[in-house]
C-alpha positions as a Markdown table, in Angstrom:
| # | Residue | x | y | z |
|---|---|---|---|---|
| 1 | Unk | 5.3 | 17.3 | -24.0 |
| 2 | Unk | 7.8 | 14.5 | -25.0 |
| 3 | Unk | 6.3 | 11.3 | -25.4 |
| 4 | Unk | 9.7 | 9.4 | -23.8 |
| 5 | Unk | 9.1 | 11.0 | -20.9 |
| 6 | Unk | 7.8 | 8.5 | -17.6 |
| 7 | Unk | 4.7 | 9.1 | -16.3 |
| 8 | Unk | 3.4 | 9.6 | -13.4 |
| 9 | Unk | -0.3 | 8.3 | -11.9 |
| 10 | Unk | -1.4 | 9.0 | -8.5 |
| 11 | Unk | -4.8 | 8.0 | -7.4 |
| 12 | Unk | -7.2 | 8.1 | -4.5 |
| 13 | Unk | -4.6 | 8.8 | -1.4 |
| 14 | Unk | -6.5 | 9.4 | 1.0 |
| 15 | Unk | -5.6 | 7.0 | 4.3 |
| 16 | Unk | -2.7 | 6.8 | 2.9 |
| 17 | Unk | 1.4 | 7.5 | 3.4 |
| 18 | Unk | 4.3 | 8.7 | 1.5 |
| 19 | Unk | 7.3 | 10.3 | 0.7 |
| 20 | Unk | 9.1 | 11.8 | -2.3 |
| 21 | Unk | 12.9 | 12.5 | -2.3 |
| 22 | Unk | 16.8 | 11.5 | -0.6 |
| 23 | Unk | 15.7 | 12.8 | 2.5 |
| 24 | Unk | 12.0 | 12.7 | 3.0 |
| 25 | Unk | 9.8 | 11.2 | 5.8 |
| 26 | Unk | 6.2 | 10.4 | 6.1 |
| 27 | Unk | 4.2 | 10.4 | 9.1 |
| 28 | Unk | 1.3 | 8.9 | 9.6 |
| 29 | Unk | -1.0 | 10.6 | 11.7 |
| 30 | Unk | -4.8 | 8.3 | 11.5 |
| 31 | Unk | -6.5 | 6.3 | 13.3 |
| 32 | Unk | -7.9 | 7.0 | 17.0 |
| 33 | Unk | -6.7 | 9.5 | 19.7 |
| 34 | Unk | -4.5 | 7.1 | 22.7 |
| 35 | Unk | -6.3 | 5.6 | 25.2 |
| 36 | Unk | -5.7 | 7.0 | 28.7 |
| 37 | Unk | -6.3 | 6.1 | 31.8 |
| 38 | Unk | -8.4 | 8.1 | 34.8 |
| 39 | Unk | -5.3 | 8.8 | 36.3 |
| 40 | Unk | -3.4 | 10.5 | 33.6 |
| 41 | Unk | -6.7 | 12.3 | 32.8 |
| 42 | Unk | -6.2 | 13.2 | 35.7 |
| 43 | Unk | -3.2 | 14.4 | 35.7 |
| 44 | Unk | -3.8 | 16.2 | 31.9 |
| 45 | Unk | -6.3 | 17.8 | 33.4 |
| 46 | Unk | -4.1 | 19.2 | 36.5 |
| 47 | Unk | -1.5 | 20.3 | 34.2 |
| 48 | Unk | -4.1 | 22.4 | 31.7 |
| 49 | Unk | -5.1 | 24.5 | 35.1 |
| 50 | Unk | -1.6 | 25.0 | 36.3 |
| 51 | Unk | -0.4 | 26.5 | 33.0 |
| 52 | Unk | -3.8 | 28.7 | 33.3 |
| 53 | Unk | -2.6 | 29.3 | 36.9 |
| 54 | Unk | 1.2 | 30.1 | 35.6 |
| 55 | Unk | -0.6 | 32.8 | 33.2 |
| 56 | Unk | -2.1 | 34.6 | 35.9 |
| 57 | Unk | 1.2 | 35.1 | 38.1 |
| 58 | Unk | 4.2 | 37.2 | 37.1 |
| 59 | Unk | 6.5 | 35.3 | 35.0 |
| 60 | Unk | 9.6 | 34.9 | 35.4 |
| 61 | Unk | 12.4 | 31.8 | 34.9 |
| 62 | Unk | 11.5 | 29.2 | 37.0 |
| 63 | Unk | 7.7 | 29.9 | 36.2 |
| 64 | Unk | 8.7 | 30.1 | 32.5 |
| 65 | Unk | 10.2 | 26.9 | 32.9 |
| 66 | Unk | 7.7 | 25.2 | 34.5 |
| 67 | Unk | 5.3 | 25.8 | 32.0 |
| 68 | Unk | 7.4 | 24.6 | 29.3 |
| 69 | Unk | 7.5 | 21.2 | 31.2 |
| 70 | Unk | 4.2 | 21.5 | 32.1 |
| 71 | Unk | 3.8 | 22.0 | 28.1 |
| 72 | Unk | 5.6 | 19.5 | 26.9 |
| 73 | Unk | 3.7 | 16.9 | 29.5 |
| 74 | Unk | 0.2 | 18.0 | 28.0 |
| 75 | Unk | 1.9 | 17.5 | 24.2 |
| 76 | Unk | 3.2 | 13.9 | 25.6 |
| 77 | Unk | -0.1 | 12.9 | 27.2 |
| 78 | Unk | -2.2 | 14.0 | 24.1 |
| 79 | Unk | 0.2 | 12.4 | 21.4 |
| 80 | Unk | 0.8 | 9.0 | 23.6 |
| 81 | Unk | -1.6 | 8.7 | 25.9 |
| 82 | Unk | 0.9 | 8.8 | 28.8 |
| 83 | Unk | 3.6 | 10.6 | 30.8 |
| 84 | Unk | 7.0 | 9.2 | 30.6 |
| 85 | Unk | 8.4 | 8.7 | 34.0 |
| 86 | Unk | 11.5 | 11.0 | 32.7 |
| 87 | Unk | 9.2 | 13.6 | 32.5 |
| 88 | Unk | 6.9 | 12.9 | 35.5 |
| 89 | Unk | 10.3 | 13.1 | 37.6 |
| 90 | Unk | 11.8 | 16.7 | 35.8 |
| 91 | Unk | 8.0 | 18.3 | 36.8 |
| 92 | Unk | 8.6 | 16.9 | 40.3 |
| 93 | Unk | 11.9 | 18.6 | 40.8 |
| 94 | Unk | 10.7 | 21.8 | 39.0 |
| 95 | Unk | 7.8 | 21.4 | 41.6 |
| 96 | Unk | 9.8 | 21.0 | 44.3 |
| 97 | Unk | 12.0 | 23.9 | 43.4 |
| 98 | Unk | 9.2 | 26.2 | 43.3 |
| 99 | Unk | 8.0 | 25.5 | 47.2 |
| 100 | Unk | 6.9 | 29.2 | 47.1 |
| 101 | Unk | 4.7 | 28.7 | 44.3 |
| 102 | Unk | 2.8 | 25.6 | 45.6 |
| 103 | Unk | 1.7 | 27.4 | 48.5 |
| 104 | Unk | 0.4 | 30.1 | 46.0 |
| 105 | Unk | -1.2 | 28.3 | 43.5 |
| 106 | Unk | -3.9 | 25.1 | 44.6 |
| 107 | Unk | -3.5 | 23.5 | 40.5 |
| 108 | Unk | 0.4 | 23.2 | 41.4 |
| 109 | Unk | -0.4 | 21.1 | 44.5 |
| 110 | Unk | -3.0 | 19.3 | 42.5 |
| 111 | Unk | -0.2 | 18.4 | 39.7 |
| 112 | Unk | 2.1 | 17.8 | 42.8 |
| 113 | Unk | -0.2 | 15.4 | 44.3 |
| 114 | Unk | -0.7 | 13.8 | 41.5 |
| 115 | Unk | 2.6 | 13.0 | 41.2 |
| 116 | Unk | 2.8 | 11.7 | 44.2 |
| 117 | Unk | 4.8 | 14.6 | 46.3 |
């Protein structure tokens, strides 16, 4: 090993964040889960049993995408703590859209309800 060389010294990292490189990004992901309120528990919760619902029914493209809506939504809620309105209003219209399906399924009229159909 050549002795002109720099050195490098990394210590204890842990709670810690960075990034190596032209192009690199660090994310931080510590701390505590979002807080929520009981209403978007609520609707988190309404969401999870529709997309168990969805599972149960024979798929096809407007079920498929609901459920990615109804998947992103639960990803949203669990990373922020909340729903964007943007996406409140695309599972309204998918909701509406699939009339057939809410008289099929109780969750989807739960989700529906929830958001304020």
């Amino acid at each position: 090993m050549a002795t002109d060389e720099p050195g490098v010294s990394i210590g204890d990292v842990s709670n810690s964040n960075f990034a190596i490189g032209s192009h690199a990004r660090a994310v931080t992901h510590h701390g505590t889960a979002p807080q929520r309120d009981e209403a978007v528990e609520e609707l988190l919760a309404a969401v999870r049993e529709l997309r168990a619902d969805l599972a149960r029914v024979r798929a096809d493209e407007r079920t498929a995408e609901l459920d990615s809506a109804l998947a992103d939504t639960e990803d949203e809620i669990t990373r922020t703590g909340q729903a964007a309105p943007s996406r409140r209003q695309r599972l309204r219209e998918l909701l509406s859209d699939s009339q057939a399906l809410l008289s099929v399924l109780a969750s989807a009229g739960a989700v529906a309800g929830l958001l304020g159909m």
